[in-house]
N, C-alpha and C positions, 0 to 999 in steps of 0.2 A: 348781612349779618356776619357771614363769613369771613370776607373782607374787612369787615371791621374788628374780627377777633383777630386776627390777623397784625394788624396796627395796633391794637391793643398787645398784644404781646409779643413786640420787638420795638416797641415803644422807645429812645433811647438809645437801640441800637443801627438804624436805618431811619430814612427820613419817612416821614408819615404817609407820603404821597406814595410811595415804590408800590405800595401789596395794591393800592387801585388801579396803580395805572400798569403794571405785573398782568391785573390777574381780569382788567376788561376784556382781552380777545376769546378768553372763557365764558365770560358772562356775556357777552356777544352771541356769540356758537348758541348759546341753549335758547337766549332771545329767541334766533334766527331757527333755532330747531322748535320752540313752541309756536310759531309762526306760518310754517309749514302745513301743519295742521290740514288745512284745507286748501292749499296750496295744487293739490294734483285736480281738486275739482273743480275749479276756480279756472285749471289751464285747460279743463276737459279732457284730462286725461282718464279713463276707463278703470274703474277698480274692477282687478282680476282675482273671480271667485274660486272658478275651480284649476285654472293654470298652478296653482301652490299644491294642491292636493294631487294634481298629476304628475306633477315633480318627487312630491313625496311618495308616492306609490311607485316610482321608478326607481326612488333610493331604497324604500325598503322594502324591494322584491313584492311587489303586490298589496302589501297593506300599505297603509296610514301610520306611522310610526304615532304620532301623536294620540291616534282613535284608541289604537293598541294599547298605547301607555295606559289612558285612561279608563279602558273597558276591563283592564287587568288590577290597574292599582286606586281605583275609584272606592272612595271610601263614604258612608252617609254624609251628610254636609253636620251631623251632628256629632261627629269625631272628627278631628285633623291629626293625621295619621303621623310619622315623624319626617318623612319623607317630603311632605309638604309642606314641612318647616324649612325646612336646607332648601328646596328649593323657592320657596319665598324669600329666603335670606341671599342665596344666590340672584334672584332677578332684585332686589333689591342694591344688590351691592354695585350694580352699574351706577348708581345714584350717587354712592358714598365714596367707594373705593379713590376713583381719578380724584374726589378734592382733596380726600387725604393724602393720598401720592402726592399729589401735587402742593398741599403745601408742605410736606417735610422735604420734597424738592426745593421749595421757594426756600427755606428755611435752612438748606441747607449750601444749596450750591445754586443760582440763578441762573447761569450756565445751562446747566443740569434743567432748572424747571421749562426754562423754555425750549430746550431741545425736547420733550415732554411735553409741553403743551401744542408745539407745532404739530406732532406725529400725532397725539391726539385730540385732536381737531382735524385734519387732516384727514384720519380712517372715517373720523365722523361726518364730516361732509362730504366722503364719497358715498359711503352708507348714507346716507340720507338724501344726495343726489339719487339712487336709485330707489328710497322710498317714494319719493316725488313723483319721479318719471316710471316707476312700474307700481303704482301704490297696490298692495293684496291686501282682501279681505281677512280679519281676524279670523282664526282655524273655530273658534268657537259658533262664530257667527255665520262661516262656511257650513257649517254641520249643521244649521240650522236651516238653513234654506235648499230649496231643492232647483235644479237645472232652469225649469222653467221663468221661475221668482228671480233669478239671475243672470237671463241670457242677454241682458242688454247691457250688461255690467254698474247696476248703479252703485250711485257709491254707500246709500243709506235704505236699503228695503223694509219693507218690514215684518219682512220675517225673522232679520236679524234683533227685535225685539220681542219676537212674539213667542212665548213660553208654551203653547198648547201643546198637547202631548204628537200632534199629525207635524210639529216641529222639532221636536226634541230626540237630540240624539239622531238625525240625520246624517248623512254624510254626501259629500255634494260629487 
């Protein structure tokens, strides 16, 4: 659809073909990153519960920075406070941001977009080579399971779905 809006309006002034054949090694990348997916379980590689949480308790001097955030600025789920909004807008804007970049690059300099599209693609398959090969368990789904439910590192327990109160709000 992108793509296609794309050749829609530069219609006339670039041949029709450029913005697909431009902007597949993009549309490749995310293929190849929804693909992924299961990818580290498939190679047996071990998802790591509490190595992230040990990490984070080394950066932030003993706590959990994440636990912290939330045990501080947790609001009922019957108010969304504003701060939740910027930060949903924020993890959302990794989605949005690079196609817009990228097409006022395309759009403007091609140069420009593909020196732009190598560099990001680039951070992103190194970042996702190490999701692969160190895949960590969601910090949510961490806090929900305790030592034992994850000493063998699976990749799917199920305590990571289980809402009862002897799970909620754990920290691993």
């Amino acid at each position: 659809l992108f793509v296609t809006a794309l050749v829609s309006f530069t219609l006339g002034t670039r041949p029709w073909w450029q913005a697909p054949l431009d902007w597949i090694p993009f549309i490749m990348f995310f293929l190849v990153y929804d693909y992924t997916r299961g990818v580290a379980t498939s190679l047996g590689v071990p998802t790591h519960w509490e190595l992230p949480a040990r990490i984070d308790r080394i950066l932030g001097f003993g706590q959990v920075p994440t636990v912290w955030l939330q045990e501080h600025l947790a609001e009922p789920a019957t108010r969304i406070p504003w701060w939740e909004r910027l930060t949903g807008a924020t993890y959302i804007s990794f989605f949005v941001v690079p196609l817009v970049l990228g097409a006022v690059l395309w759009l403007s300099s091609r140069a420009d977009f593909a020196n732009f599209m190598l560099r990001f693609t680039l951070i992103s398959a190194i970042a996702l080579m190490g999701y692969v090969l160190v895949p960590a368990a969601p910090p949510w789904a961490a806090a929900r399971c305790t030592h034992a439910e994850v000493v063998t590192h699976p990749p799917d327990p199920r305590c990571m779905y289980d809402s009862t109160p002897e799970h909620r709000g754990q920290t691993v």
